[in-house]
LOVEX-744007 format. One record per residue (C-alpha): residue number from 1; residue in one letter; y, z, x. Coordinates in nm, 3 decimals. Layout:
<pt nr="NUM" rest="a" y="Y" z="Z" x="X"/>
...
END
This chain:
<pt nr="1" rest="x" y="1.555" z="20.848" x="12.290"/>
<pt nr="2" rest="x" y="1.286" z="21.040" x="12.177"/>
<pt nr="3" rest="x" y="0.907" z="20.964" x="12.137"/>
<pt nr="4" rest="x" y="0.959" z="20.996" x="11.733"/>
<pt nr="5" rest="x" y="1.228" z="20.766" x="11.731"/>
<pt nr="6" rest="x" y="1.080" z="20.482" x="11.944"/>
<pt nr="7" rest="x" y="0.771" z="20.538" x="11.727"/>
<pt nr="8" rest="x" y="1.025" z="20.511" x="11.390"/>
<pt nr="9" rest="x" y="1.174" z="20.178" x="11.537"/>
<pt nr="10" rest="x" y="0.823" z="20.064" x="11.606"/>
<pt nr="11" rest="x" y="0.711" z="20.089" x="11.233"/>
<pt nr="12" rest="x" y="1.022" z="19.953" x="11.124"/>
<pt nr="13" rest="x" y="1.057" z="19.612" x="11.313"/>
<pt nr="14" rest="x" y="0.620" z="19.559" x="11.218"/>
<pt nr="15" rest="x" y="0.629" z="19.659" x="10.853"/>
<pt nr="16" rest="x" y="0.792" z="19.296" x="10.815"/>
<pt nr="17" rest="x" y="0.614" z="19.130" x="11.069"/>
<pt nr="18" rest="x" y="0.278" z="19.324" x="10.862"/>
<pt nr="19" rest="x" y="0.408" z="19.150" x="10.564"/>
<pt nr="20" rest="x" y="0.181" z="18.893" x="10.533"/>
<pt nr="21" rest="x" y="-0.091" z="18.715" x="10.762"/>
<pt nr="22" rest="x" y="-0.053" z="18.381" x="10.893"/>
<pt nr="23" rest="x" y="-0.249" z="18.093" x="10.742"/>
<pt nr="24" rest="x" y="-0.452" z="17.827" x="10.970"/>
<pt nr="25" rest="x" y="-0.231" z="17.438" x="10.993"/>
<pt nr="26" rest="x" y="-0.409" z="17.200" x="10.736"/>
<pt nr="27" rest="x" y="-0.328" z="16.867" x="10.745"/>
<pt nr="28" rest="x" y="-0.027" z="16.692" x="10.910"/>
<pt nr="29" rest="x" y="0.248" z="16.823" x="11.075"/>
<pt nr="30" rest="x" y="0.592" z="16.793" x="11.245"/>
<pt nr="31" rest="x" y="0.765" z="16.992" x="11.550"/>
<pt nr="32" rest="x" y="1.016" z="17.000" x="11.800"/>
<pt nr="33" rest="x" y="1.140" z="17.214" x="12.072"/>
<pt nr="34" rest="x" y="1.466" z="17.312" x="12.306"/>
<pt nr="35" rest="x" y="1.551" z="17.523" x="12.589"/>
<pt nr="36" rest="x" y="1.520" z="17.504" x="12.982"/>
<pt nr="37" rest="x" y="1.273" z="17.324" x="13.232"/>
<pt nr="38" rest="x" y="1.284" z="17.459" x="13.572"/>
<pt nr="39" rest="x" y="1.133" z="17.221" x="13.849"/>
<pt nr="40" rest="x" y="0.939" z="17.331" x="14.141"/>
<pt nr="41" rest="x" y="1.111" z="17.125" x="14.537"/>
<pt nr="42" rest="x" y="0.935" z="16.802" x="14.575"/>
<pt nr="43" rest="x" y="0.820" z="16.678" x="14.883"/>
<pt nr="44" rest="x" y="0.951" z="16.337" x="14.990"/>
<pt nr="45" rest="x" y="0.890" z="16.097" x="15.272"/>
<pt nr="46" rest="x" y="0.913" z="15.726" x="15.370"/>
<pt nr="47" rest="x" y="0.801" z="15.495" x="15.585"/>
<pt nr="48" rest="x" y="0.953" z="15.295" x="15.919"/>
<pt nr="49" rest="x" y="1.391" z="15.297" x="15.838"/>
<pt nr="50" rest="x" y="1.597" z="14.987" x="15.838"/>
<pt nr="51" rest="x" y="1.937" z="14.981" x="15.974"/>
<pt nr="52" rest="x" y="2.156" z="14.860" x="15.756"/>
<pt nr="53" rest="x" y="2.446" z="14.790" x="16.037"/>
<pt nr="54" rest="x" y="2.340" z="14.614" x="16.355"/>
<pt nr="55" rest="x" y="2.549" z="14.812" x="16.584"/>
<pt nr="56" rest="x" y="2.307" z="15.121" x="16.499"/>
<pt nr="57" rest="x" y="2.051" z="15.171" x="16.696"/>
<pt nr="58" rest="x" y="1.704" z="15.287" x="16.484"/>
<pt nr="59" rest="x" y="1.381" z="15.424" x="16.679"/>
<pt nr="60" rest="x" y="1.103" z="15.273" x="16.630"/>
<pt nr="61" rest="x" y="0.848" z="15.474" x="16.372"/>
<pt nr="62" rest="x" y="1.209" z="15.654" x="16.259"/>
<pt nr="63" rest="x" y="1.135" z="15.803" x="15.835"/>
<pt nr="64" rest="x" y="1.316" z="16.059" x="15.612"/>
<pt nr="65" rest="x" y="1.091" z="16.351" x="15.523"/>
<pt nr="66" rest="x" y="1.233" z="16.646" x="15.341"/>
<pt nr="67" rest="x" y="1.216" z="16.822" x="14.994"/>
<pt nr="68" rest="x" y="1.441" z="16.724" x="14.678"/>
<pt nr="69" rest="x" y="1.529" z="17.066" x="14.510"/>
<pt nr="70" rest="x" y="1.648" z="17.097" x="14.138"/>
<pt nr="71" rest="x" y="1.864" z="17.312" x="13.921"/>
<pt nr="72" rest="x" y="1.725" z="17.444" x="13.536"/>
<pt nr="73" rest="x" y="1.865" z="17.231" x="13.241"/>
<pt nr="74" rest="x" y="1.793" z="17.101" x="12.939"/>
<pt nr="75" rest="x" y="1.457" z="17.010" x="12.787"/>
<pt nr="76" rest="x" y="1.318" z="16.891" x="12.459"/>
<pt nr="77" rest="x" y="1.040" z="16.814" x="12.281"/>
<pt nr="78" rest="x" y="0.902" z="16.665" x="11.951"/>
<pt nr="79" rest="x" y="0.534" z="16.605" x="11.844"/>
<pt nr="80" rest="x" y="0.323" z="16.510" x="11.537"/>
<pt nr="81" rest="x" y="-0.013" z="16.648" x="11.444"/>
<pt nr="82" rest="x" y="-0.246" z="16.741" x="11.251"/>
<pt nr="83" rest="x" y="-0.445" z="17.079" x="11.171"/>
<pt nr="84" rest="x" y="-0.834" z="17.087" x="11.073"/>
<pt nr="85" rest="x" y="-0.779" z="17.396" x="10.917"/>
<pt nr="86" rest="x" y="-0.992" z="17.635" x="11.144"/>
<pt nr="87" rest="x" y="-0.754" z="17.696" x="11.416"/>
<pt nr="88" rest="x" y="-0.824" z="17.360" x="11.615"/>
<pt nr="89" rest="x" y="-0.456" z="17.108" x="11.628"/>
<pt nr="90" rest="x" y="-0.451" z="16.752" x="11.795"/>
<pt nr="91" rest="x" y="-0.095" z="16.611" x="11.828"/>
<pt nr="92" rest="x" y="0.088" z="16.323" x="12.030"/>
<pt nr="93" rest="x" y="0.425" z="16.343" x="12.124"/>
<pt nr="94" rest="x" y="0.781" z="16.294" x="12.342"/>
<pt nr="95" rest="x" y="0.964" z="16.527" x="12.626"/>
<pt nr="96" rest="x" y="1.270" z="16.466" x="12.780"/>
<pt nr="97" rest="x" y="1.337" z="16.685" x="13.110"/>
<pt nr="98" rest="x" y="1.730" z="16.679" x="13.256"/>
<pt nr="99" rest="x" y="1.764" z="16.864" x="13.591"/>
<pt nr="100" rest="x" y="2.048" z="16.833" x="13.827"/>
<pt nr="101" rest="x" y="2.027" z="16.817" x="14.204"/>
<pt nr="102" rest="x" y="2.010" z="17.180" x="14.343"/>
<pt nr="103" rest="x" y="2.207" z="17.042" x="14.644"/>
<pt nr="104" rest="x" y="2.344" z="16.717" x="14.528"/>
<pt nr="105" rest="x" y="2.535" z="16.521" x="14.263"/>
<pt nr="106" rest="x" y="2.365" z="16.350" x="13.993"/>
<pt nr="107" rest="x" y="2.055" z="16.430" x="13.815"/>
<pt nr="108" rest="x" y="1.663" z="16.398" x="13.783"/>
<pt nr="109" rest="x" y="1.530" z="16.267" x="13.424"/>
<pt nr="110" rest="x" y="1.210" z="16.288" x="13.321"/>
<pt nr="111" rest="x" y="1.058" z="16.173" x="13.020"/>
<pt nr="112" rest="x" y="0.730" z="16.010" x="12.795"/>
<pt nr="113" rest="x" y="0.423" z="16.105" x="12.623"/>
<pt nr="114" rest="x" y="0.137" z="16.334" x="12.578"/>
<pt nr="115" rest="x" y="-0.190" z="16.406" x="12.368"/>
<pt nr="116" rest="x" y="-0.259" z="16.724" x="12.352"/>
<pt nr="117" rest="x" y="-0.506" z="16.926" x="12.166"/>
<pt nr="118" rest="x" y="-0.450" z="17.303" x="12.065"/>
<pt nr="119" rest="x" y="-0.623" z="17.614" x="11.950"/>
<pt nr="120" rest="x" y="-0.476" z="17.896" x="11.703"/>
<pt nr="121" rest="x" y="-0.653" z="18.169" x="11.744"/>
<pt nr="122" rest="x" y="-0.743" z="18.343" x="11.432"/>
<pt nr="123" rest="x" y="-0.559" z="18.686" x="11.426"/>
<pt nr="124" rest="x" y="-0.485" z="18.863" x="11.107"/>
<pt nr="125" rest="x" y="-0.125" z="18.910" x="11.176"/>
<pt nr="126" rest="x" y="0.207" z="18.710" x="11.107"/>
<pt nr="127" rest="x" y="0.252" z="18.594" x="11.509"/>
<pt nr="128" rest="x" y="-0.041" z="18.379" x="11.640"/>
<pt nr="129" rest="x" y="-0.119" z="18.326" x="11.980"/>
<pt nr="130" rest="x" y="-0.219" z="17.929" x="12.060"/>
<pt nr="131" rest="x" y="-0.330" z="17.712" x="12.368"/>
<pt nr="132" rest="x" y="-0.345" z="17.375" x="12.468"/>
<pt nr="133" rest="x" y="-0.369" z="17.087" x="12.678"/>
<pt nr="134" rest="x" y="-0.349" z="16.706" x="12.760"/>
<pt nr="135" rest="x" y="-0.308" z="16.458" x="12.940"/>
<pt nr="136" rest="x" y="0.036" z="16.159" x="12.913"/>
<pt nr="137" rest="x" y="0.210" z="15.940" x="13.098"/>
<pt nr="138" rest="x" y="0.564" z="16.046" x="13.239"/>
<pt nr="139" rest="x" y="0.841" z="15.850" x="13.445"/>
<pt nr="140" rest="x" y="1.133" z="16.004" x="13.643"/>
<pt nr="141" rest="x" y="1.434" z="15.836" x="13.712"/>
<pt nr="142" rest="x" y="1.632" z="16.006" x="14.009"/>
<pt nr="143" rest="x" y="1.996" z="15.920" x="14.069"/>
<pt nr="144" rest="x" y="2.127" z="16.214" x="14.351"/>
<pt nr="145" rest="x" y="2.390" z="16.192" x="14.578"/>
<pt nr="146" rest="x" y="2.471" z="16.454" x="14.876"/>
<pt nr="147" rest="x" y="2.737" z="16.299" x="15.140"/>
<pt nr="148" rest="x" y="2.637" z="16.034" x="15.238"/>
<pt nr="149" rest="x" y="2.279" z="16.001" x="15.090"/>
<pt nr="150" rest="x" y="2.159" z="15.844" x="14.789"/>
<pt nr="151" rest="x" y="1.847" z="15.858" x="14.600"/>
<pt nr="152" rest="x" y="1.777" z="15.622" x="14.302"/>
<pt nr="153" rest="x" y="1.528" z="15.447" x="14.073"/>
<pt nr="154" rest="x" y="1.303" z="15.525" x="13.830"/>
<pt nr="155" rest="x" y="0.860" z="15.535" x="13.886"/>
<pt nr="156" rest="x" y="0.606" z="15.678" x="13.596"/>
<pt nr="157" rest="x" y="0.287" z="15.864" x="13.701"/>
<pt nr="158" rest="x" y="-0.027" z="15.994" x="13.517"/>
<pt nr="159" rest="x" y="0.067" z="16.375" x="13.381"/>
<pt nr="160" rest="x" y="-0.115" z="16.646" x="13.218"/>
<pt nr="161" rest="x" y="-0.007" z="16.963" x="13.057"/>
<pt nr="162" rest="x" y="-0.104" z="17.322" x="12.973"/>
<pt nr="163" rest="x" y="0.030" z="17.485" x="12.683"/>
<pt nr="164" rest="x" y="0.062" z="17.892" x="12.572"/>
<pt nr="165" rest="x" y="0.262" z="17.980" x="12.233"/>
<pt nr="166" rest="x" y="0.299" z="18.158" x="11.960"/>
<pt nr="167" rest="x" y="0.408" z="18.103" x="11.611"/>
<pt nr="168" rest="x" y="0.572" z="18.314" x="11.326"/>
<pt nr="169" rest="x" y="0.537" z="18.135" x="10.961"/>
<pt nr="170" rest="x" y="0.842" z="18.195" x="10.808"/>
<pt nr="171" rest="x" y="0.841" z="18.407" x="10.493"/>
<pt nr="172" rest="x" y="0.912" z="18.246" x="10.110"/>
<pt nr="173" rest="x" y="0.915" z="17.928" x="10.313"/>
<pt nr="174" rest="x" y="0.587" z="17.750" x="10.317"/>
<pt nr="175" rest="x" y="0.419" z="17.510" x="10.579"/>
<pt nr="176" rest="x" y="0.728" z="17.618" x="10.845"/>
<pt nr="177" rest="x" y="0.685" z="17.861" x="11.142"/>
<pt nr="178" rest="x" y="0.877" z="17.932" x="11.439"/>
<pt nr="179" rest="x" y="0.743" z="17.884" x="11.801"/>
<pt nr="180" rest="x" y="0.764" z="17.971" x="12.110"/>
<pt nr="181" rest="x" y="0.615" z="17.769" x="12.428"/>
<pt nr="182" rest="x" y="0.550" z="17.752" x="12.742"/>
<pt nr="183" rest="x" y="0.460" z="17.428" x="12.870"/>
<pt nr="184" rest="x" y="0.353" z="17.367" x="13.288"/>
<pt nr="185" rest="x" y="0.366" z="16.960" x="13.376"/>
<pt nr="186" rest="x" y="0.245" z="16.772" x="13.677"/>
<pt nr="187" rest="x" y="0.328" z="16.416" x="13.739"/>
<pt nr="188" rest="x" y="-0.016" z="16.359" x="13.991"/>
<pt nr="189" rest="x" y="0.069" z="16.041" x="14.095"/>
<pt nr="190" rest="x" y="0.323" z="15.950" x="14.445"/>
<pt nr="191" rest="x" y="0.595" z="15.748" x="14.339"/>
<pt nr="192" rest="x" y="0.829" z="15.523" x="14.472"/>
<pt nr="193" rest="x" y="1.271" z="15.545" x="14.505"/>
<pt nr="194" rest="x" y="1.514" z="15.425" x="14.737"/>
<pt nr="195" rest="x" y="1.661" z="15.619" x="14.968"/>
<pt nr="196" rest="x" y="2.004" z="15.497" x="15.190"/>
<pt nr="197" rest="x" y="2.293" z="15.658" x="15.349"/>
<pt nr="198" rest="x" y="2.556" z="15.485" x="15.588"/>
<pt nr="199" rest="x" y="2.288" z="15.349" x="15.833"/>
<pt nr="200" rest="x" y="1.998" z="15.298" x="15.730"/>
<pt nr="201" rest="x" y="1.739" z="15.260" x="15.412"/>
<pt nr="202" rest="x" y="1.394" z="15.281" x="15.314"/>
<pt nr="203" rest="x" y="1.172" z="15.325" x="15.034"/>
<pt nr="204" rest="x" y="1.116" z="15.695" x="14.957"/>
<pt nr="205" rest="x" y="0.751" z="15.844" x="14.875"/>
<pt nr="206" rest="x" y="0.785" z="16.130" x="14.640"/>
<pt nr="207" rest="x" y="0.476" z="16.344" x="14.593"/>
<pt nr="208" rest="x" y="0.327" z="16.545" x="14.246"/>
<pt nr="209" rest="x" y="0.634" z="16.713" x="14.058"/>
<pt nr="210" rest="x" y="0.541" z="17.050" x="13.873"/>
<pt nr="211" rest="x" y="0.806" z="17.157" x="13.630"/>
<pt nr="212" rest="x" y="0.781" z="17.470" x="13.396"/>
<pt nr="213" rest="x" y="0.955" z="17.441" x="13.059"/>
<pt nr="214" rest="x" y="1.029" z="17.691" x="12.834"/>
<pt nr="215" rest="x" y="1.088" z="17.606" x="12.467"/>
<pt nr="216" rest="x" y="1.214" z="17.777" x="12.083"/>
<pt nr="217" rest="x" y="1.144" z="17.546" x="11.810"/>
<pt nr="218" rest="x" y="1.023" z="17.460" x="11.471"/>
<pt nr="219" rest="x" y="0.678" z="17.322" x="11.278"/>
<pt nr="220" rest="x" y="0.643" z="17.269" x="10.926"/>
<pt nr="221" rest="x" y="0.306" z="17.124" x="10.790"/>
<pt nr="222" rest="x" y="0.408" z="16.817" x="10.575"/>
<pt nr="223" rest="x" y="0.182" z="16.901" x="10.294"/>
<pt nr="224" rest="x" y="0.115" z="17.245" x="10.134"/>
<pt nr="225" rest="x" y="-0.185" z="17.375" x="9.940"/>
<pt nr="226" rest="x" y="-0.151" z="17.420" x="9.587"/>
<pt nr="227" rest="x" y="-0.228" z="17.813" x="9.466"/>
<pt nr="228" rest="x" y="-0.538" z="17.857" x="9.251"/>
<pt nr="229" rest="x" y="-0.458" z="17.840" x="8.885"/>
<pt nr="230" rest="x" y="-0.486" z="18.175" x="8.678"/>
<pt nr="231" rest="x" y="-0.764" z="18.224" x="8.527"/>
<pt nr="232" rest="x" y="-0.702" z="18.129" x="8.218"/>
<pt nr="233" rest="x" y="-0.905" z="17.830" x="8.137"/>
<pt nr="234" rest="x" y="-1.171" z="17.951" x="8.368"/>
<pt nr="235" rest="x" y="-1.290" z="18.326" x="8.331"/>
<pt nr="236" rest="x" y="-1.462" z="18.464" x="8.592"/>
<pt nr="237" rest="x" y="-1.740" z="18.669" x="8.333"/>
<pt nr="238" rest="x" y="-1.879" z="18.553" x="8.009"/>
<pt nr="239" rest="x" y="-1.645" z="18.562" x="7.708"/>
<pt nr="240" rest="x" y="-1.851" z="18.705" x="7.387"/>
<pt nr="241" rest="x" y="-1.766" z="18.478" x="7.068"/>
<pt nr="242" rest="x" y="-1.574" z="18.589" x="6.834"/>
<pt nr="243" rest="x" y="-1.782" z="18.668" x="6.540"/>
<pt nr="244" rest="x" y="-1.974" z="18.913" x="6.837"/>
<pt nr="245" rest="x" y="-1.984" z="19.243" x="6.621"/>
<pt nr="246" rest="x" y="-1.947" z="19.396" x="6.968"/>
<pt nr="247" rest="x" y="-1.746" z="19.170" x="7.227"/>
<pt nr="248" rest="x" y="-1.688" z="19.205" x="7.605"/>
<pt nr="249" rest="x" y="-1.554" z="19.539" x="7.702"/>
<pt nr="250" rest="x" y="-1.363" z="19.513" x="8.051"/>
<pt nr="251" rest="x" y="-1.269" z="19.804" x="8.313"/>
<pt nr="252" rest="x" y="-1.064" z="19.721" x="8.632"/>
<pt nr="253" rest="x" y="-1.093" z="19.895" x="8.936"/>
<pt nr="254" rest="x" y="-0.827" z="19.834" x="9.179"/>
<pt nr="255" rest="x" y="-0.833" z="19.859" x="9.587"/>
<pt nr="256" rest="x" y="-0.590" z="19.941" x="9.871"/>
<pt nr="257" rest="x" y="-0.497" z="19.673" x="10.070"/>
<pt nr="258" rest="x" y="-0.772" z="19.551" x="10.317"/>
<pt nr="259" rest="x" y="-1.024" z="19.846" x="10.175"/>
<pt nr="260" rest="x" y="-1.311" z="19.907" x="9.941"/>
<pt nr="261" rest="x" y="-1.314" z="20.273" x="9.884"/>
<pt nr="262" rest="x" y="-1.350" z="20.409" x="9.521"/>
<pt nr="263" rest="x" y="-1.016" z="20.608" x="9.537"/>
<pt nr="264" rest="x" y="-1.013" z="20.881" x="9.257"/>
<pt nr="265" rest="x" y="-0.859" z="20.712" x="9.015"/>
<pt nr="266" rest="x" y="-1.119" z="20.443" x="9.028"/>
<pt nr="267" rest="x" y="-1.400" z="20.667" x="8.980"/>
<pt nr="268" rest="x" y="-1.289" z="20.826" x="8.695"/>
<pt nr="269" rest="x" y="-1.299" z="20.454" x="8.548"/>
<pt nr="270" rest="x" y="-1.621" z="20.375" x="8.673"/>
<pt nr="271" rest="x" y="-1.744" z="20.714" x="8.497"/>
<pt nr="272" rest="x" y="-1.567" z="20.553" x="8.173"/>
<pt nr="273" rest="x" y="-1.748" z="20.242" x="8.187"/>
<pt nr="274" rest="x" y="-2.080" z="20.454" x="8.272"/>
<pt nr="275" rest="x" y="-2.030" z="20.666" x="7.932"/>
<pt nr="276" rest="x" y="-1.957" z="20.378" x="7.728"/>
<pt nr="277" rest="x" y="-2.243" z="20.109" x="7.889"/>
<pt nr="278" rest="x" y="-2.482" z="20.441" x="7.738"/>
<pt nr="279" rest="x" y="-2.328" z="20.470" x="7.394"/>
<pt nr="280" rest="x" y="-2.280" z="20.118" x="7.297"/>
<pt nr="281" rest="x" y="-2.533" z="19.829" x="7.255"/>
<pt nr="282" rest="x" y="-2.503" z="19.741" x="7.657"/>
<pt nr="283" rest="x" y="-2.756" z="19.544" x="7.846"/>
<pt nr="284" rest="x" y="-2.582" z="19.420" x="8.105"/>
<pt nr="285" rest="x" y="-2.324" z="19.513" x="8.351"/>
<pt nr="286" rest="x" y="-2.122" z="19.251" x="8.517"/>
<pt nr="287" rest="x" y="-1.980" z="19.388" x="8.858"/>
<pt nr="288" rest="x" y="-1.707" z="19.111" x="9.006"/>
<pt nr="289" rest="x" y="-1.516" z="19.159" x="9.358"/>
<pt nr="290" rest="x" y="-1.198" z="19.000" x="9.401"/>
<pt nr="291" rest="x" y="-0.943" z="19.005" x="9.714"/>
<pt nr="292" rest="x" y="-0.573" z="18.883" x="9.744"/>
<pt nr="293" rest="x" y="-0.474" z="18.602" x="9.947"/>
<pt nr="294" rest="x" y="-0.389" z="18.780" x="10.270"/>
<pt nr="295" rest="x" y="-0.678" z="18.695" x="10.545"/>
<pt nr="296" rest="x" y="-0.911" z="18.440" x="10.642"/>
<pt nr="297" rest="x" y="-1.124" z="18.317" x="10.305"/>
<pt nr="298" rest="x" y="-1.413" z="18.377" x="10.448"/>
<pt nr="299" rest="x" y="-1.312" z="18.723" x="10.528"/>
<pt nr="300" rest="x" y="-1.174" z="18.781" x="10.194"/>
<pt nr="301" rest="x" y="-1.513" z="18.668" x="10.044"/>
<pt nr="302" rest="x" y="-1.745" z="18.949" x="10.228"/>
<pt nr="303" rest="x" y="-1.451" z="19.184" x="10.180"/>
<pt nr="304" rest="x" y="-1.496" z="19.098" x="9.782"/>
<pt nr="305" rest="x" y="-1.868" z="19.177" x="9.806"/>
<pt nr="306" rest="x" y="-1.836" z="19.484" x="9.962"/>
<pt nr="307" rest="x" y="-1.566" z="19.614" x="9.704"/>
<pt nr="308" rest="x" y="-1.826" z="19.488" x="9.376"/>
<pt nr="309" rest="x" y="-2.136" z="19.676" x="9.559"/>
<pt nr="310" rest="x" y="-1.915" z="20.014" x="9.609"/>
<pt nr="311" rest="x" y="-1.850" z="20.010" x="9.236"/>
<pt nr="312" rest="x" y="-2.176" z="19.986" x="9.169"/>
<pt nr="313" rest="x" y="-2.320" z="20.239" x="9.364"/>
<pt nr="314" rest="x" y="-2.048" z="20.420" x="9.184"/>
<pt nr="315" rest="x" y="-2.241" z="20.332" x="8.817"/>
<pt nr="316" rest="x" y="-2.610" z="20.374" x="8.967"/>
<pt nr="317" rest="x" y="-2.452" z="20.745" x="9.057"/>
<pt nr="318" rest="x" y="-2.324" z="20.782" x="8.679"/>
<pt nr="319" rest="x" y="-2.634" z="20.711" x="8.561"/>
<pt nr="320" rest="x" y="-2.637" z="20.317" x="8.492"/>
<pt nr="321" rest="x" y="-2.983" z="20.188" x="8.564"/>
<pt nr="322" rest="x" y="-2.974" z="19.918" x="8.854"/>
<pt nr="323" rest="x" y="-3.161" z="19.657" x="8.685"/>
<pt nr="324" rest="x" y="-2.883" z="19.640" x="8.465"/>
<pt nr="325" rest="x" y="-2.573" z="19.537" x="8.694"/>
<pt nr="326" rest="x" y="-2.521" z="19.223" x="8.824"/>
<pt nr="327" rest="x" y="-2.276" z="19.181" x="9.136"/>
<pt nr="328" rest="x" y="-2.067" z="18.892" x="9.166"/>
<pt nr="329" rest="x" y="-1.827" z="18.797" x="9.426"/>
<pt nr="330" rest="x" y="-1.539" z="18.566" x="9.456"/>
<pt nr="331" rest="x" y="-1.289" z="18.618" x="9.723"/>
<pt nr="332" rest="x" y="-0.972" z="18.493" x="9.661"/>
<pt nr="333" rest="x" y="-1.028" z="18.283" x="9.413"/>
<pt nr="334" rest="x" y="-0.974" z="18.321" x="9.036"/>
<pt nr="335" rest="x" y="-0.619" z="18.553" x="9.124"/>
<pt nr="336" rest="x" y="-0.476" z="18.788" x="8.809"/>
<pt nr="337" rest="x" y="-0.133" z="18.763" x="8.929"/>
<pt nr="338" rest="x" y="-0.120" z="18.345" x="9.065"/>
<pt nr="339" rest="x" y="0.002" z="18.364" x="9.456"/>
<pt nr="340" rest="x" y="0.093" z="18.162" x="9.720"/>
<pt nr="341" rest="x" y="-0.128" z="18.185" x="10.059"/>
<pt nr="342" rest="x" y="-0.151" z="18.483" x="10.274"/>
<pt nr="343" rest="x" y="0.030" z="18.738" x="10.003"/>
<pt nr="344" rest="x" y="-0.061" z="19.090" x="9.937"/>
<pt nr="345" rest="x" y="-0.090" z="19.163" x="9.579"/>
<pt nr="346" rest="x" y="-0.208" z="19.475" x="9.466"/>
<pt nr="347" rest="x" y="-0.353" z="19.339" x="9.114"/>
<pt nr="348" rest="x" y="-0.569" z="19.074" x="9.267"/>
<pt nr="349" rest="x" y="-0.723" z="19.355" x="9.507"/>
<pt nr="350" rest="x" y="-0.974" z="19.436" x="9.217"/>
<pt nr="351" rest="x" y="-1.325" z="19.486" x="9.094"/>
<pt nr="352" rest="x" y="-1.368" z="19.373" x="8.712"/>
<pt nr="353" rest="x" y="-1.677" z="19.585" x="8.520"/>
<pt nr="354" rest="x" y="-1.725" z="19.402" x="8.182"/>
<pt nr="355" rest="x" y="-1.953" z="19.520" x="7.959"/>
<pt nr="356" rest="x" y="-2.214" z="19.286" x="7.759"/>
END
C-alpha cells in the first residue's frame, strides 16, 4: 500500500469524524457500559488450621498461604450524572465484575458503588478524551472449588477508581455519545472467607484486589438545549421605519469555515458597500461578526470579532472614514439558517455591513 493511499484512507475515515465538534455535557445524564474485567492474583493467607477429623494430626502454627488467580469475564457498569457545562462531570453509580477461577471451579463476583468525578477536556474535534476518579464501596463474594478445596463467602472493602475515556456524540442524534473506558479498581481493605478441604479449615485473609476493566457503552444527556430562534423577531442591526425615504441597505460577507480572511469575492462586496456608503445619505456603518455553531462559544465569540474587524479594515482601505463604522460581535448567536449545536453552516459564517 502506498503512501498516497494510506494518506487517501486517512482523509476519508476523518472527514466524518471532522463533521462536527463535540459539545460540553449540560445537565443530567445517563450511561452504562459492557465488556471484560481482567483481575490481577490475590494474595491469601490464614491463621492457626483446625482439623476437621480427629484422626488428623495438625501442627501447631499450621496456615494456608497462596495466591487466588482469575480468568477475564464479564463486566458492567451504569452511572448517573450530571455535566456543569465546562468540561467538569460528577456521577454515582453500580459495577458488577464476574471472573472465574483461573485454576478452579466456580467464580469471583464483585460488585457496588462509586462517586466519581470527571473531566472532558475541551478539544475541537468529534472524539473527546476524559478522566476521572473516586472513591466506593465494593464487596466480593468468592465461591471456588479446586479438588478438594473450597473457598466461600462474601466481605466488602473501601475502593477507589481511576478512569481514562473517550466519547464520540453521535451525529443527527442529540445528547447521546458513544464511549470507551478504561476503568483500574482496588478493593484496599483485607477481607475475610472460609477456606476448607478434607482436613482441615480456617478463616482465609485475602489482601487488596486490583482488577482492570475495559468497557463500550452509551451516554445520553437527559435534557437538550433548545437552538437559538432565527432572527426574526430580534434583528441583530437597527431596522429603518418604513416611511425612511432611504432605509437600511445590507451587504453580507461570508467566511470559510473556522477563518476570517476577506476571500475575493468578499472584497469585491465590501468595495460595493464602500461606493454606495459615499453616494448615498450614509452616516453610519454597522459592521456585525457572526460564527456557526461548531466550537466552544466563547471561541466562536472572538472568532466573530475578528471576522467584523477584517471587514472593516477592508472599508477603511476603500475609503470609508473610521469614525463612521461601528463593529459589533455576536458569536453564535442570532443564526440565519436556525441549527442545532456544534453544526457547520456556511450562511451563519458571516459578517453583515448595513448601511444607515
Amino acid at each position: 500500500m502506498t503512501l498516497r493511499t494510506l494518506l487517501a484512507a486517512a482523509t476519508c475515515l476523518a472527514l466524518p469524524l471532522a463533521a462536527h465538534a463535540a459539545t460540553p455535557v449540560s445537565g443530567p445524564y445517563i450511561s452504562a457500559g459492557f465488556g471484560t474485567s481482567i483481575q490481577q492474583d490475590t494474595s491469601v493467607s490464614s491463621g492457626p488450621v483446625t482439623s476437621l477429623n480427629p484422626s488428623t494430626f495438625v501442627l501447631a502454627g499450621a496456615s494456608v498461604q497462596g495466591k487466588i488467580t482469575y480468568k477475564p469475564a464479564f463486566a458492567g457498569v451504569g452511572d448517573v450524572g450530571y455535566g456543569f457545562g465546562n468540561g467538569f462531570r460528577v456521577q454515582v453509580g453500580g459495577n458488577f465484575y464476574h471472573n472465574g477461577g483461573n485454576n478452579s471451579d466456580g467464580s469471583a463476583s464483585t460488585y457496588g458503588v462509586f462517586l466519581n468525578g470527571l473531566y472532558d477536556f475541551p478539544v475541537n474535534f468529534p472524539v473527546v478524551p476524559y478522566l476521572g476518579a473516586g472513591a466506593g464501596y465494593q464487596w466480593q463474594k468468592l465461591s471456588l472449588h479446586s479438588n478438594d478445596q473450597n473457598i466461600s463467602g462474601s466481605a466488602g472493602s473501601v475502593a477507589y477508581d481511576v478512569i481514562a475515556g473517550i466519547s464520540y456524540d453521535v451525529p443527527n442524534v442529540p445528547g447521546l455519545a458513544i464511549t470507551g473506558e478504561y476503568r483500574f479498581t482496588q478493593l484496599v481493605q483485607t477481607r475475610h472467607y472460609q477456606y476448607s478441604d478434607d482436613f482441615v479449615s480456617a478463616r482465609l485473609d485475602a489482601g487488596k484486589t486490583i482488577s482492570h476493566t475495559i468497557l463500550v457503552g452509551l451516554r445520553y444527556q437527559l435534557f437538550q438545549p433548545q437552538p437559538p430562534a432565527p432572527p426574526i423577531a430580534q434583528a441583530p442591526y437597527a431596522v429603518a421605519p418604513p416611511a425612511a425615504p432611504l432605509p437600511a441597505r445590507t451587504f453580507l460577507v461570508f467566511f470559510d469555515w473556522d477563518k476570517a480572511d476577506v476571500s475575493a469575492r468578499a472584497a469585491q462586496i465590501i468595495a460595493e458597500a464602500a461606493s454606495d456608503s459615499k453616494t448615498a445619505s450614509v452616516t453610519t456603518l454597522d459592521v456585525s461578526g457572526y460564527t456557526d455553531t461548531s466550537g466552544t462559544a466563547d471561541y466562536n465569540q472572538g472568532l466573530s470579532e475578528r471576522r467584523a474587524k477584517s471587514v472593516a479594515a477592508a472599508l477603511v482601505k476603500d475609503g470609508v472614514p473610521e469614525s463612521e463604522i461601528e463593529i459589533h460581535a455576536y458569536g453564535e448567536t442570532h443564526l440565519l439558517v436556525a441549527t442545532g449545536p456544534g453544526v457547520r453552516e456556511p450562511q451563519n459564517r458571516r459578517v453583515e455591513i448595513v448601511l444607515h
